[in-house]
N, CA, C and O atoms as a GROMACS GRO file, in nm:
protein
  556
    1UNK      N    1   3.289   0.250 -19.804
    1UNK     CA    2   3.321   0.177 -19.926
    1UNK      C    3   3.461   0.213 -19.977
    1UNK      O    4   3.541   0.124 -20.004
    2UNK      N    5   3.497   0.367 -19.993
    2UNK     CA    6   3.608   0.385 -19.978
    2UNK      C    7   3.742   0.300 -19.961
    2UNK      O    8   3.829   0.261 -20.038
    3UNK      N    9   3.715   0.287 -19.801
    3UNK     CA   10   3.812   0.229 -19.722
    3UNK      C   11   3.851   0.077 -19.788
    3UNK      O   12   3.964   0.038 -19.812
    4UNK      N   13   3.727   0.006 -19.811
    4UNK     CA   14   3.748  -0.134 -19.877
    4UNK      C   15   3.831  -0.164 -19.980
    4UNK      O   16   3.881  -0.275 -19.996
    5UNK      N   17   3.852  -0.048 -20.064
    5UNK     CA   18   3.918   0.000 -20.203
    5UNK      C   19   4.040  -0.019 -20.173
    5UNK      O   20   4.117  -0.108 -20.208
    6UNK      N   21   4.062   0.119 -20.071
    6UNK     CA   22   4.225   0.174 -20.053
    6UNK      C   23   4.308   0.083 -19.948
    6UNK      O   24   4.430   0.080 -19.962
    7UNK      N   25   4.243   0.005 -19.837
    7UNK     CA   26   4.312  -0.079 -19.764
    7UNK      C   27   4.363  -0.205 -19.832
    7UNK      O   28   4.463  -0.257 -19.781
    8UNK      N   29   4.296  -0.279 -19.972
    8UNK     CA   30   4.402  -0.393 -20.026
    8UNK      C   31   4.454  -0.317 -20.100
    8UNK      O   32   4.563  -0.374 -20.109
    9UNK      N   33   4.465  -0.207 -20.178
    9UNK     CA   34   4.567  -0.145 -20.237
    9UNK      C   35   4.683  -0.105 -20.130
    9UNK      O   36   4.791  -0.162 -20.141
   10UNK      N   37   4.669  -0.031 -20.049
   10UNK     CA   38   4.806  -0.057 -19.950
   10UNK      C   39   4.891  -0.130 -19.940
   10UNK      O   40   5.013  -0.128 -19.928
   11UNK      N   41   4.798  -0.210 -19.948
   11UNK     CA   42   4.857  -0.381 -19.862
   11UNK      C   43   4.946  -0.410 -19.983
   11UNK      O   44   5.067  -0.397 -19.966
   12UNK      N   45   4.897  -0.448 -20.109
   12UNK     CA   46   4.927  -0.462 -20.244
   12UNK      C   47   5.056  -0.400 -20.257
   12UNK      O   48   5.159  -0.466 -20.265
   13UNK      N   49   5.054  -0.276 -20.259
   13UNK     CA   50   5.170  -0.158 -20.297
   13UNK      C   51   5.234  -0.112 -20.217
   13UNK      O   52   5.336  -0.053 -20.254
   14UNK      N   53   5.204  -0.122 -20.082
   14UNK     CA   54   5.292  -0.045 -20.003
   14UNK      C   55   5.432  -0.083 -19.980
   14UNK      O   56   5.516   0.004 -19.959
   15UNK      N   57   5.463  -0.206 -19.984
   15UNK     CA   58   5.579  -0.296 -19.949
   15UNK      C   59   5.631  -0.278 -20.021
   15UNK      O   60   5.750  -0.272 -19.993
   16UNK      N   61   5.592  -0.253 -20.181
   16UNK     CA   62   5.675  -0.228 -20.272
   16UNK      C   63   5.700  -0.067 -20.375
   16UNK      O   64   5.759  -0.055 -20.482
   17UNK      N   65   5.635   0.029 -20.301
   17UNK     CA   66   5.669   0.158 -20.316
   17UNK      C   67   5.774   0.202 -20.209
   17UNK      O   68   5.827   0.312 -20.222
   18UNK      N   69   5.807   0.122 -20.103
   18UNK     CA   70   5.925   0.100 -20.018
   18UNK      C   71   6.020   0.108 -20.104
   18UNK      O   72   6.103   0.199 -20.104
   19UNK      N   73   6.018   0.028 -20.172
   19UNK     CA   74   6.127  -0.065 -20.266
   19UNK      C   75   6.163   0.049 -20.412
   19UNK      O   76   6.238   0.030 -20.508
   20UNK      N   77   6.097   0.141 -20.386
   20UNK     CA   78   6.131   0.236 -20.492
   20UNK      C   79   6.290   0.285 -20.547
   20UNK      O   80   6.381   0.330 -20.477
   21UNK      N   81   6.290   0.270 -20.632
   21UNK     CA   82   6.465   0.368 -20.668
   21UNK      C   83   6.446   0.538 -20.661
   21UNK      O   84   6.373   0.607 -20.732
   22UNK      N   85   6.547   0.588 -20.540
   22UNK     CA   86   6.584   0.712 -20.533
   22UNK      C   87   6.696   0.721 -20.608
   22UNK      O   88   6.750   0.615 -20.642
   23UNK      N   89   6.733   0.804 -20.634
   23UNK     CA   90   6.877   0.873 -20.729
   23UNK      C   91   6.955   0.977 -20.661
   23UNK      O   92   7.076   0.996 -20.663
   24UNK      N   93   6.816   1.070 -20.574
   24UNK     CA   94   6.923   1.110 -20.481
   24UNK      C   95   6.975   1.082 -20.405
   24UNK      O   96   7.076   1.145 -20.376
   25UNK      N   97   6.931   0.955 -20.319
   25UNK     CA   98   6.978   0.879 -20.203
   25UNK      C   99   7.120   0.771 -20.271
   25UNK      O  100   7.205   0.703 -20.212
   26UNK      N  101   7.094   0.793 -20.403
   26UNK     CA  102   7.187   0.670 -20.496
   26UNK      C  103   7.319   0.774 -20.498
   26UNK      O  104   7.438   0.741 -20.502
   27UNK      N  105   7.261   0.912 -20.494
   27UNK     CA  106   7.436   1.030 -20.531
   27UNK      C  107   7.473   0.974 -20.429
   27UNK      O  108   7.550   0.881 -20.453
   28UNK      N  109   7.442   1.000 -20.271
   28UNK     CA  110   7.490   1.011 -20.153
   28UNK      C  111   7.572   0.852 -20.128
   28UNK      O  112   7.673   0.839 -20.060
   29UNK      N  113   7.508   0.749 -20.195
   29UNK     CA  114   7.576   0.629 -20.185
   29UNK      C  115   7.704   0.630 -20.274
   29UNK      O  116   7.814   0.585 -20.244
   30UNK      N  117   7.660   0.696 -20.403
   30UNK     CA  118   7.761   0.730 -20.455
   30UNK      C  119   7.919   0.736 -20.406
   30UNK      O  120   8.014   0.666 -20.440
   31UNK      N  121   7.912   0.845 -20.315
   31UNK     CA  122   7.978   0.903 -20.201
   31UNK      C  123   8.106   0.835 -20.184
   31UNK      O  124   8.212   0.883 -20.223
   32UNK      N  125   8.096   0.726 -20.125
   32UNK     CA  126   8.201   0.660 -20.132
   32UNK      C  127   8.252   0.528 -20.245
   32UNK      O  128   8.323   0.431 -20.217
   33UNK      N  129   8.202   0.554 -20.349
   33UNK     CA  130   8.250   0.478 -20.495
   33UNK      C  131   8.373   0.613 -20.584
   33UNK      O  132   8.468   0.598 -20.659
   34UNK      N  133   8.316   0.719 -20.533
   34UNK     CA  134   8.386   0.860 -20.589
   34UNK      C  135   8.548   0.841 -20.548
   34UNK      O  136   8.628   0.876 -20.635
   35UNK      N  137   8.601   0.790 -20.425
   35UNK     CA  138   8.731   0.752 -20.448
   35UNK      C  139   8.804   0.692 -20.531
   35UNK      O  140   8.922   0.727 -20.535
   36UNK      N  141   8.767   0.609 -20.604
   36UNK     CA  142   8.802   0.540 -20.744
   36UNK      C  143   8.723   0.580 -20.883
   36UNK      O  144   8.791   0.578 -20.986
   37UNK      N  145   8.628   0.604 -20.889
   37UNK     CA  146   8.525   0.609 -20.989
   37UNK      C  147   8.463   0.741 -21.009
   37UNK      O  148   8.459   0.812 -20.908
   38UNK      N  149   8.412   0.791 -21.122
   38UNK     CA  150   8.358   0.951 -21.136
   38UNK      C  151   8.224   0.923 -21.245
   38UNK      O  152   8.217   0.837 -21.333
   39UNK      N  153   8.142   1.005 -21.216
   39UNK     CA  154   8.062   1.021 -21.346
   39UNK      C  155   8.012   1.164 -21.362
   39UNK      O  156   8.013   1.255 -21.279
   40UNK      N  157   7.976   1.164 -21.469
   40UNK     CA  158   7.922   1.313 -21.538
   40UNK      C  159   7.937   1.331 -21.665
   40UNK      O  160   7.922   1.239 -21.745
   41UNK      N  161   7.988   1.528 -21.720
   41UNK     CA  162   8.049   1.515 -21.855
   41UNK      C  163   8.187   1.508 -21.789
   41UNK      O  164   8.244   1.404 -21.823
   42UNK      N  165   8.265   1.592 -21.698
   42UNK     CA  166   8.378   1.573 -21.719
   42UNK      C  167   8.442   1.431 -21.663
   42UNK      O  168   8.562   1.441 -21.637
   43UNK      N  169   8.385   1.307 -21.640
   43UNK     CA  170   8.445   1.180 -21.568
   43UNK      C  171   8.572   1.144 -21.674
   43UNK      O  172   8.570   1.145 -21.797
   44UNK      N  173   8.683   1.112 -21.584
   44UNK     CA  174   8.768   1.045 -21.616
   44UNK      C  175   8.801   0.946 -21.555
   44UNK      O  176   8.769   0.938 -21.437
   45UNK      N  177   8.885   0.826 -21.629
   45UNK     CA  178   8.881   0.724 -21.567
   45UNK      C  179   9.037   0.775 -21.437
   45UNK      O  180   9.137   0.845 -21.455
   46UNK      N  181   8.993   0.706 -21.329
   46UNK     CA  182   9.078   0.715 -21.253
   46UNK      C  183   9.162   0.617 -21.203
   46UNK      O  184   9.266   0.582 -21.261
   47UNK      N  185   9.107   0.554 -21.059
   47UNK     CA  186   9.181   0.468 -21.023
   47UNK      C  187   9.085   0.328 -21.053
   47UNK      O  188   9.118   0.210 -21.063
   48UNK      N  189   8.939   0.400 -21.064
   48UNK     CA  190   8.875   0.249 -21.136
   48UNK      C  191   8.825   0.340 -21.308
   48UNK      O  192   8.894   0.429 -21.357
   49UNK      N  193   8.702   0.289 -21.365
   49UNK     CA  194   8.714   0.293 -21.500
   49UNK      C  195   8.587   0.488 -21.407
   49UNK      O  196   8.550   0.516 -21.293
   50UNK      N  197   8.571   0.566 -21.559
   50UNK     CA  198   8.495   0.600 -21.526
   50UNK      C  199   8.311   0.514 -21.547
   50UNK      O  200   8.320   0.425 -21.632
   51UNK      N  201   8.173   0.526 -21.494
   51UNK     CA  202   8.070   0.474 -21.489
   51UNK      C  203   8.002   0.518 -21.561
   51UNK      O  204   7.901   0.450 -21.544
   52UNK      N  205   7.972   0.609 -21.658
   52UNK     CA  206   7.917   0.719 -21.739
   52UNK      C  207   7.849   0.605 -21.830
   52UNK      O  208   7.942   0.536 -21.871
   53UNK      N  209   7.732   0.558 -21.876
   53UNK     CA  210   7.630   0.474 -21.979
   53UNK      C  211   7.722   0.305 -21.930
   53UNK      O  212   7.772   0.213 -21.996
   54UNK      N  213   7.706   0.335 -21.776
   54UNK     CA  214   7.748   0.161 -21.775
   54UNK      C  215   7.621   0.044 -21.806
   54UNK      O  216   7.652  -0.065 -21.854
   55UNK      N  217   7.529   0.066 -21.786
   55UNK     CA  218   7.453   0.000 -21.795
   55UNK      C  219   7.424  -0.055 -21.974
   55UNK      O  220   7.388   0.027 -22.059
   56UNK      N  221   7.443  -0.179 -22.001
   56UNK     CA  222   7.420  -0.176 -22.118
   56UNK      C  223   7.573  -0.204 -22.221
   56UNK      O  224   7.586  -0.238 -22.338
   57UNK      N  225   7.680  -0.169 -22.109
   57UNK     CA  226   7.813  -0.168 -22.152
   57UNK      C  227   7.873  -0.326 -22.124
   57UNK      O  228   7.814  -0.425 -22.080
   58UNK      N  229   8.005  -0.310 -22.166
   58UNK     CA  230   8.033  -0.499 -22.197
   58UNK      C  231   8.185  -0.444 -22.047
   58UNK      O  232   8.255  -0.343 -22.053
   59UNK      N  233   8.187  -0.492 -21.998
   59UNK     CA  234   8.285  -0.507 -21.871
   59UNK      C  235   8.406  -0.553 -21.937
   59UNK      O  236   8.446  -0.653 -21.997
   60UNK      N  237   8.463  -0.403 -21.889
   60UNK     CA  238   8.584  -0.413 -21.982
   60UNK      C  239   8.634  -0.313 -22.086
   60UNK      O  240   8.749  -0.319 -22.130
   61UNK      N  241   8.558  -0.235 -22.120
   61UNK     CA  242   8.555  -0.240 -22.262
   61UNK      C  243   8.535  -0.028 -22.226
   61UNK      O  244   8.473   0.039 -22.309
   62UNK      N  245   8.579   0.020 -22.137
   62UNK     CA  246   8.663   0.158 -22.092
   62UNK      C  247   8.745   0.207 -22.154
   62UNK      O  248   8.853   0.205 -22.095
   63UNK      N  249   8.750   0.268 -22.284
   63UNK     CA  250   8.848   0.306 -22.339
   63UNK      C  251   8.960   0.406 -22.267
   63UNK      O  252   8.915   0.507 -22.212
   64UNK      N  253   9.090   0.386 -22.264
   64UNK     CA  254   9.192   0.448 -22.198
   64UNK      C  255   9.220   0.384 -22.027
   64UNK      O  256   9.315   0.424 -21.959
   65UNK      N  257   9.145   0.306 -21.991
   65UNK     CA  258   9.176   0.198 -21.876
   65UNK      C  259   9.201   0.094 -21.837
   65UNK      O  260   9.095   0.033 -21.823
   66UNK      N  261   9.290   0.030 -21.807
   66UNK     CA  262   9.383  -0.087 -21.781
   66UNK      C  263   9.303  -0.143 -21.714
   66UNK      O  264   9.300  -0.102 -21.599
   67UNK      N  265   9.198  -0.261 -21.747
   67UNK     CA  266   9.156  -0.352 -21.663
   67UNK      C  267   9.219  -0.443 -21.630
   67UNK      O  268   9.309  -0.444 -21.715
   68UNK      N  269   9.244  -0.558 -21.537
   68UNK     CA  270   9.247  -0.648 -21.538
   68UNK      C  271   9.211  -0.788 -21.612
   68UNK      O  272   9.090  -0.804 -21.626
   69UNK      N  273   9.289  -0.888 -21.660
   69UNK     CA  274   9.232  -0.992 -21.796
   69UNK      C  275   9.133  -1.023 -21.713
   69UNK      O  276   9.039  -1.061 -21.783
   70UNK      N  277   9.101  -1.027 -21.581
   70UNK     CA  278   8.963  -1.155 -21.534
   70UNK      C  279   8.904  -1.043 -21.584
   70UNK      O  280   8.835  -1.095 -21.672
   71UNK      N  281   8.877  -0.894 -21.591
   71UNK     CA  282   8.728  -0.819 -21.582
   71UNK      C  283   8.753  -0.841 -21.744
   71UNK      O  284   8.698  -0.934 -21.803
   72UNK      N  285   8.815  -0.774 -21.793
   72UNK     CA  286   8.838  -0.801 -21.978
   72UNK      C  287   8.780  -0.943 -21.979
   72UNK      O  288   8.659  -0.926 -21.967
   73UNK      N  289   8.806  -1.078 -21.986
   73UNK     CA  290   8.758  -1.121 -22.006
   73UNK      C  291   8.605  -1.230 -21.965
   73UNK      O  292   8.583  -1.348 -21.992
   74UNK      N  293   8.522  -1.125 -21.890
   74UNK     CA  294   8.435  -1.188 -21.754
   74UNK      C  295   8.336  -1.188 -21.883
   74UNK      O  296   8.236  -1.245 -21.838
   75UNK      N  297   8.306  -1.153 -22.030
   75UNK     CA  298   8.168  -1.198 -22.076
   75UNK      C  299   8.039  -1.111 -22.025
   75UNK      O  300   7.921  -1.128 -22.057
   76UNK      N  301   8.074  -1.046 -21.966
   76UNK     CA  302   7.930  -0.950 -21.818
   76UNK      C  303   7.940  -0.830 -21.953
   76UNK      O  304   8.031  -0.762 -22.001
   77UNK      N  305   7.834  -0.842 -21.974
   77UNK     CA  306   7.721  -0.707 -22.005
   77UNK      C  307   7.680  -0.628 -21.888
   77UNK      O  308   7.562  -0.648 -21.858
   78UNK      N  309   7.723  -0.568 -21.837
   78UNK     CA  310   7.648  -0.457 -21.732
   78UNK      C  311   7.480  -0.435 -21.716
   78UNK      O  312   7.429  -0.361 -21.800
   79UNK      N  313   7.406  -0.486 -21.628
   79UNK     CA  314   7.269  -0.477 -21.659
   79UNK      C  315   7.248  -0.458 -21.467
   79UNK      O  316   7.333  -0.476 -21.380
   80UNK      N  317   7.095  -0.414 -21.448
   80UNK     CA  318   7.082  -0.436 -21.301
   80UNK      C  319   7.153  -0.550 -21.236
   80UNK      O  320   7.255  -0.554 -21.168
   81UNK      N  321   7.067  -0.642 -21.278
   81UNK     CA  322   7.117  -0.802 -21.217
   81UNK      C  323   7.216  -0.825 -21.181
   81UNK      O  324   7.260  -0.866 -21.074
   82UNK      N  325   7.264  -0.792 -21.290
   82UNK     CA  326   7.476  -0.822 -21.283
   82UNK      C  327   7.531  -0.742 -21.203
   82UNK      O  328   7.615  -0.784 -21.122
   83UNK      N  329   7.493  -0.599 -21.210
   83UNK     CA  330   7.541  -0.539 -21.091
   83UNK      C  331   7.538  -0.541 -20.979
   83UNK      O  332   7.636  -0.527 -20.907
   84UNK      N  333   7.397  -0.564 -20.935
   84UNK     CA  334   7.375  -0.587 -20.806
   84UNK      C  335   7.420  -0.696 -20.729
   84UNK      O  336   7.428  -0.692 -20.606
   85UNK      N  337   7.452  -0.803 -20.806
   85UNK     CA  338   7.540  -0.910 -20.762
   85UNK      C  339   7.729  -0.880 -20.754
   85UNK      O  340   7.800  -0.919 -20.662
   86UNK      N  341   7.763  -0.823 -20.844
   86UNK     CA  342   7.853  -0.754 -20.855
   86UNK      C  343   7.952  -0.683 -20.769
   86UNK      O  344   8.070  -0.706 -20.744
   87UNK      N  345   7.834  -0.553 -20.714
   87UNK     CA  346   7.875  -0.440 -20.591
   87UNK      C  347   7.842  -0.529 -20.466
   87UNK      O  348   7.904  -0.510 -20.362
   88UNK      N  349   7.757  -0.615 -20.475
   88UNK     CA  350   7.753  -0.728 -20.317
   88UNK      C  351   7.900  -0.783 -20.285
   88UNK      O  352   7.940  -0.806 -20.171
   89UNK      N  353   7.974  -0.801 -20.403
   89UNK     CA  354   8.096  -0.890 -20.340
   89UNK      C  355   8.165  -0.894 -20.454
   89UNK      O  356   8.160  -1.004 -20.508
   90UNK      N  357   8.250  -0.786 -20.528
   90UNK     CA  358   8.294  -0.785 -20.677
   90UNK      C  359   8.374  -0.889 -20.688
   90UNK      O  360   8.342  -0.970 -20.775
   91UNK      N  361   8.513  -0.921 -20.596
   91UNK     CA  362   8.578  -1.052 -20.587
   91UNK      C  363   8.511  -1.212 -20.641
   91UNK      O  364   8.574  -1.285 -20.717
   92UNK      N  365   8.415  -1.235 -20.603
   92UNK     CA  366   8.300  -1.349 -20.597
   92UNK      C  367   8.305  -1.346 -20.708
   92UNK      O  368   8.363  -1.436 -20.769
   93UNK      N  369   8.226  -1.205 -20.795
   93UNK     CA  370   8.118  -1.189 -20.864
   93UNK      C  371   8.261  -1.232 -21.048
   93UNK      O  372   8.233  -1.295 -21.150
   94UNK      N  373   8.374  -1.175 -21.018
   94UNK     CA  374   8.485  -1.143 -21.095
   94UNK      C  375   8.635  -1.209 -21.030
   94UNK      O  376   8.744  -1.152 -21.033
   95UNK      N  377   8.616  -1.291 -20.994
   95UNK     CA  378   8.759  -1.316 -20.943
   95UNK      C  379   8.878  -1.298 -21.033
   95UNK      O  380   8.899  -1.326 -21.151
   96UNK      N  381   8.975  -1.220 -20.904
   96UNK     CA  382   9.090  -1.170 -21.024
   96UNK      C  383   9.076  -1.010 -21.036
   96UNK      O  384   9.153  -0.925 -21.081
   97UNK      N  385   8.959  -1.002 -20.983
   97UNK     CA  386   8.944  -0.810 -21.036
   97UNK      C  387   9.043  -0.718 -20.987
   97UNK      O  388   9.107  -0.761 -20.890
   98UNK      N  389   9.064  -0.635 -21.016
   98UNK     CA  390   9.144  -0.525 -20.934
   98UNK      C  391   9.070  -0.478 -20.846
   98UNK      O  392   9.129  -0.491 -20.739
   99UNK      N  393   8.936  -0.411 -20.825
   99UNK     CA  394   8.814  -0.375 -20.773
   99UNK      C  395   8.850  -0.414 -20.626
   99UNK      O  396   8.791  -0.516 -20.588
  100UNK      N  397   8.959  -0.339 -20.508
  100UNK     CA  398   8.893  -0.321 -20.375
  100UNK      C  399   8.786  -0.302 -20.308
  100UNK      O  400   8.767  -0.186 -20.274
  101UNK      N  401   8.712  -0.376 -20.278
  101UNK     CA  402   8.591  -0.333 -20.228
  101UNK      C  403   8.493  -0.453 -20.192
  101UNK      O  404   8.436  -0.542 -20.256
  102UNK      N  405   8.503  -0.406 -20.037
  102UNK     CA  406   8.413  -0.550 -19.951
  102UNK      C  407   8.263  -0.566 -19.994
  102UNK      O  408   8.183  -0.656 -19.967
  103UNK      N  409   8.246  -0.440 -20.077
  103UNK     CA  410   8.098  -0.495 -20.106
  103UNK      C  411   7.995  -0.395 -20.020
  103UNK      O  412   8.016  -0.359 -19.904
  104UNK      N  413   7.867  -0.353 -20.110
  104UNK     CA  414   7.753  -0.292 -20.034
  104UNK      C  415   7.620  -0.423 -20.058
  104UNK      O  416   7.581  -0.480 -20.160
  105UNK      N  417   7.579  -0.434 -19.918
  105UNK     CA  418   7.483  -0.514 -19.916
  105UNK      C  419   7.356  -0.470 -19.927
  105UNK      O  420   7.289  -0.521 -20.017
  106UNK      N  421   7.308  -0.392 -19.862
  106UNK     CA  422   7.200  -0.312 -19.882
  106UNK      C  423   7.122  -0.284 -19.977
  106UNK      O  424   7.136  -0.189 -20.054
  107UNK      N  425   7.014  -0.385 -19.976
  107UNK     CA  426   6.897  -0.366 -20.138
  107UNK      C  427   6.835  -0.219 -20.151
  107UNK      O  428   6.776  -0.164 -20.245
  108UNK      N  429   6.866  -0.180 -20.040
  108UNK     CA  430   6.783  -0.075 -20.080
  108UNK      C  431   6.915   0.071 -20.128
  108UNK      O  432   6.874   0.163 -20.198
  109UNK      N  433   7.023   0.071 -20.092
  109UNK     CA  434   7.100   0.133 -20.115
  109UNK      C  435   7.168   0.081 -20.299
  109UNK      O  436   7.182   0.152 -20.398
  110UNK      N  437   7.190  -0.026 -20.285
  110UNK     CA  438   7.184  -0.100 -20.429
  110UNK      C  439   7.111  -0.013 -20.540
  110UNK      O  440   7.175   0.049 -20.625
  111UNK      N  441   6.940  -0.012 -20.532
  111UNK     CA  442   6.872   0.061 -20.621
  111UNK      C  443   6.887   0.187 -20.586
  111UNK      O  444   6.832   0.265 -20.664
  112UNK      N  445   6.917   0.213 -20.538
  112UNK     CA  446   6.925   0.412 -20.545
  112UNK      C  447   7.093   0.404 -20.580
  112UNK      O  448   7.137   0.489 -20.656
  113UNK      N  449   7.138   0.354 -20.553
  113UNK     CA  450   7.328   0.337 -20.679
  113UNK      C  451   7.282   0.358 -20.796
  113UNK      O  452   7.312   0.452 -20.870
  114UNK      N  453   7.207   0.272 -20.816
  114UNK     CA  454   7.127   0.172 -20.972
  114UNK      C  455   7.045   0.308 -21.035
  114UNK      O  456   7.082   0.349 -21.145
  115UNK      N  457   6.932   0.378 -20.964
  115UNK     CA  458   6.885   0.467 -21.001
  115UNK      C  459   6.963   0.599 -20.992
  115UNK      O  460   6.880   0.688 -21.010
  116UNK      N  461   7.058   0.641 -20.976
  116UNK     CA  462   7.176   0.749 -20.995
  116UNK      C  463   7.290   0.743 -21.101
  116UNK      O  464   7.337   0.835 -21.169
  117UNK      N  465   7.330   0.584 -21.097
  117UNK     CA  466   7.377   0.578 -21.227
  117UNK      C  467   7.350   0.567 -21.351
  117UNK      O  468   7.439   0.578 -21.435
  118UNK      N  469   7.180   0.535 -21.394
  118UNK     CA  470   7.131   0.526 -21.495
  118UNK      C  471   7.126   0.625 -21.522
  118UNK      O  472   7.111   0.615 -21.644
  119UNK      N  473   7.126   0.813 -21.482
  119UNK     CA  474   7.102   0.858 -21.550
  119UNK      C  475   7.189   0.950 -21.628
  119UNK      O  476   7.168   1.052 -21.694
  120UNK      N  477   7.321   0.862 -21.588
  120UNK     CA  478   7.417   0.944 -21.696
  120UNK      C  479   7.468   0.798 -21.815
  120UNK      O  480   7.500   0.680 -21.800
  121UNK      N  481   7.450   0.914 -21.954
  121UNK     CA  482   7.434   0.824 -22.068
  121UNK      C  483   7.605   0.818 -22.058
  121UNK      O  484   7.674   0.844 -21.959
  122UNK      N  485   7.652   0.773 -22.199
  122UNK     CA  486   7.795   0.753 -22.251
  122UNK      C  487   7.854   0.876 -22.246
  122UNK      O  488   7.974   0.888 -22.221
  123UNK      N  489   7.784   0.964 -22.267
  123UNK     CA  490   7.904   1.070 -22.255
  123UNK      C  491   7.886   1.169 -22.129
  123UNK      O  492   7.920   1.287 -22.127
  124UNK      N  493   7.814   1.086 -22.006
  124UNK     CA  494   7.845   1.180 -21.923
  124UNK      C  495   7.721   1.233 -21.894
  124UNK      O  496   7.691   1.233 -21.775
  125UNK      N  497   7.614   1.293 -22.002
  125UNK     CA  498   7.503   1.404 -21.954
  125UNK      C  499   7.408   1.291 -21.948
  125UNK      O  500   7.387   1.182 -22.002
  126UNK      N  501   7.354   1.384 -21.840
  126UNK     CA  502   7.236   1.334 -21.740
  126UNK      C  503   7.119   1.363 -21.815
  126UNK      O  504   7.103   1.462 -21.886
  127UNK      N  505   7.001   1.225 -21.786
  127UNK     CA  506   6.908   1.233 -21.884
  127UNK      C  507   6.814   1.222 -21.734
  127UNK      O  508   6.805   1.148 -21.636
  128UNK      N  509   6.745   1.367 -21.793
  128UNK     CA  510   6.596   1.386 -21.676
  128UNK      C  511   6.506   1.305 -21.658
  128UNK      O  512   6.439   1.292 -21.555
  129UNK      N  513   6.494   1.214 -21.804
  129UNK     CA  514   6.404   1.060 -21.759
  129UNK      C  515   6.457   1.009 -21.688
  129UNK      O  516   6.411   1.005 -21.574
  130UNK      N  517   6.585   0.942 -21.719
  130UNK     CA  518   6.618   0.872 -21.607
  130UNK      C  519   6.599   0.883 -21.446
  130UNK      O  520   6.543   0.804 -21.371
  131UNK      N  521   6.694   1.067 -21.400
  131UNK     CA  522   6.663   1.101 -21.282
  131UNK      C  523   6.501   1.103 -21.183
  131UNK      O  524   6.482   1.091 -21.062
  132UNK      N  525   6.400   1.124 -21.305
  132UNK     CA  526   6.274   1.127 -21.248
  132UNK      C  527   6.220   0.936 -21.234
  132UNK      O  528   6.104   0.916 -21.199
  133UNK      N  529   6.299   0.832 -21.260
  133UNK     CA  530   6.203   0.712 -21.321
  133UNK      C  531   6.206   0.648 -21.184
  133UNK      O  532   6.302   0.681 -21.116
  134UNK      N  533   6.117   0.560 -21.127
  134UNK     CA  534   6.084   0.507 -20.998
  134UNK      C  535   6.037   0.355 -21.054
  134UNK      O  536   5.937   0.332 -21.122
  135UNK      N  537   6.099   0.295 -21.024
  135UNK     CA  538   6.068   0.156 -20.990
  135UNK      C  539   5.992   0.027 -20.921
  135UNK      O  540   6.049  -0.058 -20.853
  136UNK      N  541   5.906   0.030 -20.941
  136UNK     CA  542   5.840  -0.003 -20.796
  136UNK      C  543   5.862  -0.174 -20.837
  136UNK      O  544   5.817  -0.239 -20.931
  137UNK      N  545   5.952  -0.210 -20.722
  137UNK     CA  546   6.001  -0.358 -20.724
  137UNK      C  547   5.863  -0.516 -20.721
  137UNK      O  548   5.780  -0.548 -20.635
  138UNK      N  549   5.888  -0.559 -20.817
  138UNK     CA  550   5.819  -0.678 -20.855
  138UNK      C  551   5.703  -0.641 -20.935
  138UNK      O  552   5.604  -0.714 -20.942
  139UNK      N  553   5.714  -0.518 -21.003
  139UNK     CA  554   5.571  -0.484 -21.080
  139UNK      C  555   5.657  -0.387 -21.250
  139UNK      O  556   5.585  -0.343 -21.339
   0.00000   0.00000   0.00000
């Protein structure tokens, strides 16, 4: 009887506990955004803005960093959605950007970005909810 239980729950969840957000797998993607971009307490903006409470932030709007008028004036609130369309092909997403970068395709590398950067607020410090929160996609 057991078995009857736990085999449509599998089925149900498994595909999408796949789909989970890591944060540590999101530092390591990190990895190569760190040439332009920093986060933490000490992030400064560099050669792109620093990322520190992007989520939730208005594009653009980096105090002490020279955007470009298309990103200044792109209207984008920073949210998953937007990003993830965003880091796929920033050119597309912002034409006009300064933003080098061919783009990461990878959904699953996407949410572990997504879940690494949420958990640093505006000024940098890392919030342990965030780092611990898991997502399980379409639920």
């Amino acid at each position: 009887m057991r078995y009857a239980l736990i085999v449509p729950l599998v089925l149900v969840f498994g595909p999408s506990l796949a789909q989970a957000q890591d944060a540590a797998n999101g530092e390591k993607v990190f990895a190569q955004c760190r040439a332009c971009h920093q986060v933490g307490a000490t992030a400064k903006n560099a050669v792109g803005p620093h990322l520190n409470g992007l989520f939730g932030r208005a594009a653009g709007s980096v105090e002490g960093y020279n955007y470009s008028p298309a990103n200044k004036g792109s209207g984008i609130t920073w949210d998953e959605a937007v990003f993830k369309e965003y880091i796929k092909d920033p050119k597309a997403k912002i034409p006009g950007t300064k933003m080098v970068y061919a783009g990461l395709k990878d959904e699953k590398r996407i949410d572990d970005l997504i879940a690494y950067l949420k958990q640093f607020d505006a000024s940098g410090q890392k919030s342990a909810g965030a780092a611990g929160a898991i997502k399980v996609a379409g639920h």
